[in-house]
C-alpha positions as YAML, in Angstrom:
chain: A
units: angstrom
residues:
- id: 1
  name: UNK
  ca: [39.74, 263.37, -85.57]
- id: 2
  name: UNK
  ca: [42.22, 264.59, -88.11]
- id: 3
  name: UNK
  ca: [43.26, 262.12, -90.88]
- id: 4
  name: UNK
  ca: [46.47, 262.87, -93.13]
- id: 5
  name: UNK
  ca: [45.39, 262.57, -96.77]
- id: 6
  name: UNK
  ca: [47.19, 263.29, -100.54]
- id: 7
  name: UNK
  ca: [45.13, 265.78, -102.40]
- id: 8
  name: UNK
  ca: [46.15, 265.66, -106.07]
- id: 9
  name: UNK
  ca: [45.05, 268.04, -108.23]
- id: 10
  name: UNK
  ca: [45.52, 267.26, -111.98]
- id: 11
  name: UNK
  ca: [44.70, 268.64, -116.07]
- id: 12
  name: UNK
  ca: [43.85, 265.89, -118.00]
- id: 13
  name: UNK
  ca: [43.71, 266.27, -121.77]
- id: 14
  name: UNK
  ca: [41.60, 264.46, -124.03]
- id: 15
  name: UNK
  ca: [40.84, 264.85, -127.80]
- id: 16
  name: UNK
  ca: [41.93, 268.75, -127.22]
- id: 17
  name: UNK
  ca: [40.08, 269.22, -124.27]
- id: 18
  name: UNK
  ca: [41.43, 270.06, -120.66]
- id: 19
  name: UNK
  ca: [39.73, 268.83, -117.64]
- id: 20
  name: UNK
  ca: [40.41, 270.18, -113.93]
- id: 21
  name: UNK
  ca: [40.58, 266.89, -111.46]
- id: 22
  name: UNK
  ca: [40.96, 266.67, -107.71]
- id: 23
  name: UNK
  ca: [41.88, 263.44, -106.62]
- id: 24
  name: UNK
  ca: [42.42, 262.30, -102.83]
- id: 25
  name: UNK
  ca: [44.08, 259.51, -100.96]
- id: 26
  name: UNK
  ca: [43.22, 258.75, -98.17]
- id: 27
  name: UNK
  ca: [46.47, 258.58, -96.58]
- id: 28
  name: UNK
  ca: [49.70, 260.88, -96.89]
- id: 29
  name: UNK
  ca: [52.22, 259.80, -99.96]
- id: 30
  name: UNK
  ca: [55.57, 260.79, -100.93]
- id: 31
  name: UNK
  ca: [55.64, 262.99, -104.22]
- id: 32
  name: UNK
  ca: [57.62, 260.37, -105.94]
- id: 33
  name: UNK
  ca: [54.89, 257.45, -105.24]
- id: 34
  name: UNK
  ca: [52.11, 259.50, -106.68]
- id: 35
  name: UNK
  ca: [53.76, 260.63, -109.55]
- id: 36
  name: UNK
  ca: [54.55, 256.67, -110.42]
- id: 37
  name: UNK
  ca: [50.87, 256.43, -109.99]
- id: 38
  name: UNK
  ca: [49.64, 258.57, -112.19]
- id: 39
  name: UNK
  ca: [52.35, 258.16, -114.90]
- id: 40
  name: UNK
  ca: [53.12, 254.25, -115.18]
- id: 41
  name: UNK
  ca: [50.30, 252.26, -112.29]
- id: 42
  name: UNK
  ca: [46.84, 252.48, -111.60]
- id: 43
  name: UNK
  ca: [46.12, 255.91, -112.06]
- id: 44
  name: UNK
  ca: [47.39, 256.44, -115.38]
- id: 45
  name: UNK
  ca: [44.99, 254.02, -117.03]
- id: 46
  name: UNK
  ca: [42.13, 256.00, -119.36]
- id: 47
  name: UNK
  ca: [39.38, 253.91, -117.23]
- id: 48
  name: UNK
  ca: [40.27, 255.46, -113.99]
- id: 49
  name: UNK
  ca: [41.26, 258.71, -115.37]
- id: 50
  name: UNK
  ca: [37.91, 258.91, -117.65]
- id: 51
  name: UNK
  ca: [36.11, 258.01, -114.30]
- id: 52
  name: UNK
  ca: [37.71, 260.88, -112.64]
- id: 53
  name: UNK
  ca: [35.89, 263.25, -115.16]
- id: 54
  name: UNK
  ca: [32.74, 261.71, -115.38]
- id: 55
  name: UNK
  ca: [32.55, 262.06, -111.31]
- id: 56
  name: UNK
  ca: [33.45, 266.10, -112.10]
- id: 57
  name: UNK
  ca: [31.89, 266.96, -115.52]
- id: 58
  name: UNK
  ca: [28.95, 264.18, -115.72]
- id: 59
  name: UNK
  ca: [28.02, 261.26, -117.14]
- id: 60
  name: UNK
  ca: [28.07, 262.05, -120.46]
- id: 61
  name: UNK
  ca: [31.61, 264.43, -120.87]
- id: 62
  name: UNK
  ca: [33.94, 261.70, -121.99]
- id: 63
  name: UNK
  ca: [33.19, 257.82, -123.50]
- id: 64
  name: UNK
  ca: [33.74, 254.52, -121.56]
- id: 65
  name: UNK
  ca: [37.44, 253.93, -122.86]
- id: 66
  name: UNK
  ca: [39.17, 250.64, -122.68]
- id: 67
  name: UNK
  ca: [42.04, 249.43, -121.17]
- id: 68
  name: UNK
  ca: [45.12, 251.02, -122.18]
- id: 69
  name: UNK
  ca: [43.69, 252.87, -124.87]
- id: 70
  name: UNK
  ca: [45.92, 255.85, -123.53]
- id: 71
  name: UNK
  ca: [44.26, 258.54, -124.98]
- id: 72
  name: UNK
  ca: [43.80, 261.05, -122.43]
- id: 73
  name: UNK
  ca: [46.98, 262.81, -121.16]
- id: 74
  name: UNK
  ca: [48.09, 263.88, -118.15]
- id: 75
  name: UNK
  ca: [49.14, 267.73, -118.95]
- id: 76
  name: UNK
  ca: [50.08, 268.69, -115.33]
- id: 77
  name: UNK
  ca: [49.78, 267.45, -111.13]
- id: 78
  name: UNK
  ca: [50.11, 269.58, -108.17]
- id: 79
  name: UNK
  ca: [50.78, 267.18, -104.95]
- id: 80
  name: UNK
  ca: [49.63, 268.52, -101.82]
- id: 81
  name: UNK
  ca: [49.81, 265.94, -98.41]
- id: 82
  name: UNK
  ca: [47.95, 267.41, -95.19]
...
């Protein structure tokens, strides 16, 4: 069974640092939409985005940050749907 996804890979930045994230939806989105989500909705928050690189880099990589504390930047997204 083949299921059309987003894959969405990203470079966050945080306190000089640059972190390598692959992100995927689980359903095929326009560039546009993703780039709104990443930039201004859901995905552009520090909680999910800190979550992202504690699932890649561990526990321990980057603090618990609160809610639009905006300190880790989005440096660059590749959009790939499949």
């Amino acid at each position: 069974m083949y299921t059309e996804r987003t894959l969405i890979r990203c470079i966050f930045k945080y306190k000089g640092k640059k972190y390598n994230i692959e992100d995927i939806m689980p359903h095929c989105l326009e560039k546009e939409s993703v780039l709104f989500l990443y930039e201004y909705g859901n995905c552009s928050d520090d909680i999910y985005r800190a979550s992202l690189i504690r699932i890649r880099y561990g526990d321990d990589e980057i603090p618990k940050l609160p809610e639009g504390s905006n300190e880790i930047e989005l440096v660059d997204i590749d959009i790939n749907c499949n």
